[in-house]
N, C-alpha and C positions, 0 to 999 in steps of 0.2 A: 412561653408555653413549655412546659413539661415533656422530655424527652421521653419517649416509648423505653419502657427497661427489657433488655436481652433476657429471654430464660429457657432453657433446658424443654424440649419440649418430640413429642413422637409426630413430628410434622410427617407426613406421608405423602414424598413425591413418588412417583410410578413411573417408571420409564420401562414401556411395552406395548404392544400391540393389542395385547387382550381387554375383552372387556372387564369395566370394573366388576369386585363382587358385588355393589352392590345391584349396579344391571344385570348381571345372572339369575341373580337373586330375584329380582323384580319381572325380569322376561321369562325364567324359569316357574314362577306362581302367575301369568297370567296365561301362559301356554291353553291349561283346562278351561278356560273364559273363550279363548280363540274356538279351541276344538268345538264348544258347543255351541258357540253362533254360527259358523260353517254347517254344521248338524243340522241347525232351527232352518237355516238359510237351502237346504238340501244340496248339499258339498259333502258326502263323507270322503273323510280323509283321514290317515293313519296320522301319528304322531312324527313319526320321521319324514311322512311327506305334508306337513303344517307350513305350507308357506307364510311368512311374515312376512306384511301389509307397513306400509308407512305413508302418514298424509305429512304431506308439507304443507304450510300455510307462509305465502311468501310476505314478504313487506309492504306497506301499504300505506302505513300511518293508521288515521284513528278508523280509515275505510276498511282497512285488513282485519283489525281487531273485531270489527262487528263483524265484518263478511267471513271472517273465519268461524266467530260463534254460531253464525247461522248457519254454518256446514257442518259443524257438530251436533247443532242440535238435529239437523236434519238425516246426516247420518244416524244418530239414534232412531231418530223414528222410524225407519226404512229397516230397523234390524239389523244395520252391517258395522256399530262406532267398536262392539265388542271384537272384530274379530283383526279389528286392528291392534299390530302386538307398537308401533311407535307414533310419536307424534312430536314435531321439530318444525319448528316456526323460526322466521322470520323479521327481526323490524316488528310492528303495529302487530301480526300476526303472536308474538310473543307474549304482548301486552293479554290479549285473551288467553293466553296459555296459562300465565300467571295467574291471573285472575281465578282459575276453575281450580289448578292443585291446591291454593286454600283448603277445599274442602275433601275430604279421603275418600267419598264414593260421589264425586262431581258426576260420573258416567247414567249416572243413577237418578240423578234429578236435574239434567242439562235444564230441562224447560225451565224451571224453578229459579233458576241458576242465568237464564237470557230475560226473565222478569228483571231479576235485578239488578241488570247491567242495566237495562232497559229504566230504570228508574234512577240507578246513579248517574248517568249520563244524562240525565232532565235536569241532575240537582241546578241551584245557582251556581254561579262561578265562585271558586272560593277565596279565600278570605288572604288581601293581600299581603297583611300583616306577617300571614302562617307562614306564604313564600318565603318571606324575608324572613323569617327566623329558621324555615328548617334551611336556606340557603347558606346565613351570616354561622349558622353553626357548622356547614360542611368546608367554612372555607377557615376554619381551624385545624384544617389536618395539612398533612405537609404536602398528602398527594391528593391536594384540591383539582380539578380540573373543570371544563366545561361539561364535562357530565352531569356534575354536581348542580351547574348549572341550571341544565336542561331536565334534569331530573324535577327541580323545584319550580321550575319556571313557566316550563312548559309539560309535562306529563303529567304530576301532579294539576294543576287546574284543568287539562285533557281529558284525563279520567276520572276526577273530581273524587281520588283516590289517592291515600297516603298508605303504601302498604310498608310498614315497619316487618315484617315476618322477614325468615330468611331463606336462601334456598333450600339451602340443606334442612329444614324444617319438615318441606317435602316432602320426606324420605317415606312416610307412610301412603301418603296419597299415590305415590309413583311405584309400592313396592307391592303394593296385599294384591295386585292382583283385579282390583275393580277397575282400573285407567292402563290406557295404554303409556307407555314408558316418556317419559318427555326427555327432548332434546332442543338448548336454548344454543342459537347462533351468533355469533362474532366473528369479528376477521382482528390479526393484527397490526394495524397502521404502517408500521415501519417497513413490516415484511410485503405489505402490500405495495409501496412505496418504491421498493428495492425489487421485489422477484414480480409483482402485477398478479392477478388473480388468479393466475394460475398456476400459481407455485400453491405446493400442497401445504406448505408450514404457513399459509395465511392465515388457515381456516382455524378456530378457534370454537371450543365446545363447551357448554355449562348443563350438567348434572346436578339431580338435588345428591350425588353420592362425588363427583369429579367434573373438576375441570379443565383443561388444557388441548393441547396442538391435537388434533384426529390424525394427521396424516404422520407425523413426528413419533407420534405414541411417547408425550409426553404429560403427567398427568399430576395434578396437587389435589389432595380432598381439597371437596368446596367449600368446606368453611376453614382451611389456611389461605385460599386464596386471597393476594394481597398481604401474607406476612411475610414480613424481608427474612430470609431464612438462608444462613451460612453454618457449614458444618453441624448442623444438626441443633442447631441455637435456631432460634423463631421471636421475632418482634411481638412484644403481645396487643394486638388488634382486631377488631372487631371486625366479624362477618358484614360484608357490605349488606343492605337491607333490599327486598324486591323495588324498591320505587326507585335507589341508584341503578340498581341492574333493568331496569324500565329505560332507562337514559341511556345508559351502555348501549343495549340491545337496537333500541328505537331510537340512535341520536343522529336519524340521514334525516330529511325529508327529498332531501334532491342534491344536486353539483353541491361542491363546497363552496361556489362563489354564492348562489342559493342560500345555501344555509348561511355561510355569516352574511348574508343581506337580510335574513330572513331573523338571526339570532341577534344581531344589534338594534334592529327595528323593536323587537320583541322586548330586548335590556329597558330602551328607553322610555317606551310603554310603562312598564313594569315600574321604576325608579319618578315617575309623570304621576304616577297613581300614589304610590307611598309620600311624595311631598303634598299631595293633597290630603292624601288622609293625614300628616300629620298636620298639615295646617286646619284642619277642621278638630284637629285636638289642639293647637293651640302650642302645639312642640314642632315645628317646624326651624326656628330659628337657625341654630350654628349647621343643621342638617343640610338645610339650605348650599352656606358655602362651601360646606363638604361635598355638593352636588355638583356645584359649579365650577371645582377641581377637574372633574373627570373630562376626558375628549370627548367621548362617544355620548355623553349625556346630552352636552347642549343645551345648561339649563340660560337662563334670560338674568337669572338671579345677582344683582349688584353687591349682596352681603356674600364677601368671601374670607371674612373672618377665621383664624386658622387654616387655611390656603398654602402658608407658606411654607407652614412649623408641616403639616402633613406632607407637603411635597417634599422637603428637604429631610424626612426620616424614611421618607420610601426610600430616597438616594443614600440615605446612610445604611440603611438596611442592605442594599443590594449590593454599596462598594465593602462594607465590611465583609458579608459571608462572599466575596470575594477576594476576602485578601488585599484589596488595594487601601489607597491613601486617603481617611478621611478625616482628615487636618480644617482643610477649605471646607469642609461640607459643616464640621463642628463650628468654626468660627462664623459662619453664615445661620448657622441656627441658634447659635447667642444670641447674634443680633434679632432676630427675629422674636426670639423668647424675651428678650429683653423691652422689646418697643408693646408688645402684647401683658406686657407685664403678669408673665406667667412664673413665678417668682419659685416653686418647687422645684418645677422643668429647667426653670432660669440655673439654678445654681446646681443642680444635680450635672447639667450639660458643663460648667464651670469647672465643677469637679474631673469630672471625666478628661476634660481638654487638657489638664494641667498635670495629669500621671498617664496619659493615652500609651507615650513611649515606653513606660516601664512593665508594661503588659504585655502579657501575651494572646494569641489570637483567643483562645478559648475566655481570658478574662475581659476582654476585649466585647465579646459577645454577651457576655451575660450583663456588662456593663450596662452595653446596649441594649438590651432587653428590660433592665432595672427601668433608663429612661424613658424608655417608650410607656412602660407600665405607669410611673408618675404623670404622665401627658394623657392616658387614657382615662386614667381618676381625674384630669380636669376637664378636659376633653368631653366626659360622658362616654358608661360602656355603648353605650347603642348605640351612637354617634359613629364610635371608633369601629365598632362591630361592624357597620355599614361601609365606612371608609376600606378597612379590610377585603370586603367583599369584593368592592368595587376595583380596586387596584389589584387585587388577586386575578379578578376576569378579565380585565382588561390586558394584562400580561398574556394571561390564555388564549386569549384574542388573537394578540400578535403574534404569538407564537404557534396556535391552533393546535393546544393541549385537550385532549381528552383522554378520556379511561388511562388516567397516570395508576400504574397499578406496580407493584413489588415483582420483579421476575422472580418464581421461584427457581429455575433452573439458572439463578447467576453466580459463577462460581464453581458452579456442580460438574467435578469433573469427569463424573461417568456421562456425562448429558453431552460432550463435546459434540458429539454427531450431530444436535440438532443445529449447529450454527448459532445458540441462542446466549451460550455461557458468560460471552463478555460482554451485555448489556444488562447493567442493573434495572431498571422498568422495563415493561412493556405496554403499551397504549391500543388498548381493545376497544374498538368501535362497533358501528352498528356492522351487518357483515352485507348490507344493500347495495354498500357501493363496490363490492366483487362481483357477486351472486345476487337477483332478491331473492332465492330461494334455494335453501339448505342441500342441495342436491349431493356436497361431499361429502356431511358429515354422513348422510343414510347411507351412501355406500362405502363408509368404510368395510371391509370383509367381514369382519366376526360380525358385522350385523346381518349379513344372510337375507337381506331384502330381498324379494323376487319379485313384489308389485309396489309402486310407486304413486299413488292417488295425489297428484300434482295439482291445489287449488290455486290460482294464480291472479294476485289482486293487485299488480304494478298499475301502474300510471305507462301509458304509451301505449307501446310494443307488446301486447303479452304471450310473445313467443320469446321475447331478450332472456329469459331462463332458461329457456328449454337447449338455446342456440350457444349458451354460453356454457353452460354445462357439459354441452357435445363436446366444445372444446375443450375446455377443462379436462374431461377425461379422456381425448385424442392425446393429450399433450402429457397425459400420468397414466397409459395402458389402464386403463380402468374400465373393465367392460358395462358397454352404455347402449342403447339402440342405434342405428343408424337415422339420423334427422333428414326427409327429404325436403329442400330448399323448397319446392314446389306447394307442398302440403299447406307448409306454413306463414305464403307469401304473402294473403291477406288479412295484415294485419287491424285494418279498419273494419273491418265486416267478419269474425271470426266465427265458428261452430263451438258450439257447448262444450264437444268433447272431442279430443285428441287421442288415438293410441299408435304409440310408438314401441315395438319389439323386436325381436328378432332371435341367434341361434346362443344361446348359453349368455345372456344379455337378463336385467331387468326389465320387467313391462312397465310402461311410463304410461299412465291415463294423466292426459292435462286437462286444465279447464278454466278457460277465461272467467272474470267477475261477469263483464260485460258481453253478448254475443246474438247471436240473431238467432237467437231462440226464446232468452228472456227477454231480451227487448230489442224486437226485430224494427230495423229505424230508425233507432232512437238509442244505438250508441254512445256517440258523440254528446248527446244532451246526458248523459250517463256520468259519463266521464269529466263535463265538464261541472255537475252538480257535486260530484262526490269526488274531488280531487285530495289530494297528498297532504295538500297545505290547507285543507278543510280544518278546523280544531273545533268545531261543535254541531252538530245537527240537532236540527228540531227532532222532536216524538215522532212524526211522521215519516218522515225521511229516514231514522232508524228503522223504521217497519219497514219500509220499500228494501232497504238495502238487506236487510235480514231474509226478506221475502225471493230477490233476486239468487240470493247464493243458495237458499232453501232449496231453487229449483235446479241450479246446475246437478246436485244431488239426485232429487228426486225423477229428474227426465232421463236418469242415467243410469238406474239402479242396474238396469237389465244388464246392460251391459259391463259393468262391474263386476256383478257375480256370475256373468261371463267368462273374461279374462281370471277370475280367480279357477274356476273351474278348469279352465284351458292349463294353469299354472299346475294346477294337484291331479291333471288327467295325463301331463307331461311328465319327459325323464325328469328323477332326482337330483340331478349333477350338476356338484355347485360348479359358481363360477365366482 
């Protein structure tokens, strides 16, 4: 493969607190949109006393994504989706976010816009061929990971949606002024790992204008995101595309023992169906024992043809780009090429074995790389493509790599303060397993929150947000409401709506998916219809769930433009 070449570029890391321009920018042109739905809504309010509104939509899976469209659209029709100045999802919640900046005045035709989620998500399943090639093509890159994975394997046939766009594409739907500002959530692996959720440098923020640390005020535009950048040099690499950052964002569904039980079941699934369909084309053949190499697969398959020559150049590959001894590895794959009589490979590997010592590590590798290329011309690409695949994930596996991405701040020695400089990657996950719901990024300060419109679509508990974020901001002075333990104890039998305030604090309105308002009773048969690890629903069952989140909205207007009223008839004084 083709090394990335280094060039001269105006990569723009940001180390500050402030918000980007081009959020100013974008919250500045939707200010006049707020003022006049407040107006419609009968709220006058001055300009300096404009409290900004922010809905979360929390993590859910593919339940979030629709129950949060249904709270958009149903905030539109109530009159209040305008006077919201943000909007910062979640996990599955995200998935719908994306989905609507596609278009520059989404706010404007939501209805139009939940038809055709409503029809994409009827389509068939797609086509398993496409997996495997948008898949065998991501694991060409160097920072392949389980993202990449997940991305193709399971959200793509999820949403039965390949969104190639990019964030930063955005820029116009997030900026004229018609949508409120969007805000996509991550956390980062390691830091989470090391400091636990409630270290501030976990939290992780994507912009269609910036992305990086919230609490750190460390920031790369979003589309260098992912360029390896030293001294003002930048790798040249391509913007990740919406449907990898689909997999970033949405890659929990539960515990990580969950998920890889939940992601190896799914591989072999997936790898079960592609030997069928190529046996029904009649190219199944050497695919076959290339199947039957892998652990996780499992296949029954007795041809394991090339079995040996591919295991023993994954080991040449991994001892050489580390520097060790592969003397014994060479002399073992002669003999192999040799009994296979694979006579290009055979004598190319000949070659190699007999000047190995006179090389250096750099000739060494390209050596390596020459052979591997002659064994893939026999091999077959698609063959070897698949092979690739396969042994790239399975590495990810054990090692439990995802969002492998380029630190930009590696190096950077004005950044020292973030802790972050001597780690070249950072590993950006979904942000479920801190938070399921973005509660740090809206209160970073320069966002000026004052109301918090909390929709909350977890699996369980769905006060685990509200209680975890208490702490979160006990533990970083962060002023939050005070949570009374009592309020929130029944968790089985919840009310529609929650509000949580108090003295120079945010107001917090939450709201369960499920609650004994829209389905008084019948909870439990809720939760258990419309679970995490759901990945398709009938046409029906979209309507039901569309129809339940409709109503947390609509049985709640009143008291909405309530608390906002309460917020613009109170003192000014930030907090």
């Amino acid at each position: 493969m083709e090394r990335s070449q280094l060039k001269k570029d105006d990569v723009r890391v940001r180390l500050s607190h402030e918000l980007s321009e081009g959020e100013k920018e974008a919250t500045g042109n939707r200010k006049a949109k707020v003022l006049d739905c407040l107006k419609s809504l009968g709220i006058a309010c001055a300009e300096d006393n404009r409290p900004n509104i922010a809905v979360l939509g929390s993590g859910g899976g593919l339940r979030a994504m629709i129950a949060f469209l249904g709270t958009l659209v149903e905030l539109e029709n109530q009159g209040l989706l305008d006077a919201v100045m943000y909007l910062c999802g979640v996990s599955g919640s995200t998935w719908c976010m994306s989905f609507l900046y596609q278009e520059k005045d989404w706010t404007e035709k939501v209805q139009v816009l939940e038809e055709r989620l409503r029809d994409t998500l009827s389509k068939p399943s797609c086509d398993i061929q496409e997996q495997f090639a948008i898949a065998t093509q991501a694991a060409e890159d160097e920072l392949f990971s389980l993202t990449d994975v997940w991305a193709s394997f399971f959200v793509y046939p999820t949403l039965k949606l390949y969104d190639e766009t990019k964030l930063s594409e955005h820029d116009d739907s997030s900026k004229n002024g018609k949508n409120p500002y969007p805000i996509y959530a991550a956390i980062e692996a390691n830091q989470l790992g090391k400091a636990g959720e409630n270290s501030p440098g976990t939290w992780f923020e994507f912009t269609p204008h910036e992305s990086g640390f919230t609490s750190l005020g460390a920031f790369v535009c979003t589309e260098d995101l992912g360029k390896k950048i030293k001294d003002g040099n930048s790798q040249k690499r391509d913007e990740k595309n919406i449907c990898y950052l689909q997999g970033l964002w949405g890659s929990a569904l539960g515990s990580m023992a969950a998920n890889k039980k939940y992601l190896i079941d799914c591989l072999k699934e997936k790898f079960r169906k592609l030997r069928e369909h190529r046996n029904a084309e009649g190219k199944a053949g050497v695919l076959q024992g290339v199947l039957a190499s892998v652990p996780f697969v499992g296949t029954d398959y007795t041809n394991v043809l090339h079995r040996g020559v591919l295991l023993l150049l994954q080991e040449l590959h991994v001892r050489a780009s580390a520097g060790k001894d592969c003397v014994g590895i060479l002399r073992q794959l002669k003999e192999v090429l040799k009994e296979e009589n694979s006579m290009n490979s055979f004598l190319k590997c000949c070659e190699v074995s007999e000047t190995l010592d006179l090389k250096s590590w750099e000739e060494r590798m390209l050596e390596f790389a020459e052979l591997i290329c002659i064994f893939e011309k026999e091999l077959g690409e698609y063959v070897w493509s698949v092979w690739q695949l396969l042994w790239k994930t399975v590495t990810c596996i054990c090692f439990w790599t995802w969002g492998y991405t380029n630190n930009f701040l590696y190096t950077d020695s004005k950044a020292q303060s973030t802790g972050l400089t001597n780690k070249e990657f950072i590993h950006l996950i979904d942000a479920g397993l801190a938070i399921n719901s973005a509660y740090p990024l809206v209160l970073r300060p320069d966002r000026k929150v004052k109301l918090i419109l909390s929709f909350d679509f977890s699996d369980g508990d769905p006060f685990e947000t509200i209680k975890k974020t208490a702490k979160y901001c006990e533990t970083n002075n962060i002023p939050f409401p005070e949570i009374n333990p009592e309020e929130i104890k029944d968790i089985d039998n919840p009310f529609d709506c929650y509000i949580f305030k108090g003295k120079d604090v945010p107001t917090v309105m939450h709201f369960p998916l499920f609650n004994n308002k829209n389905c008084p009773d019948k909870i439990k048969d809720f939760r258990d219809t419309f679970t995490t690890f759901t990945l398709s629903y009938s046409e029906d069952n979209v309507k039901v769930l569309l129809k339940k989140a409709k109503m947390n909205v609509s049985n709640n207007k009143e008291r909405i433009l309530k608390e906002i009223q309460q917020i613009v008839s109170s003192s000014t004084k930030e907090f």
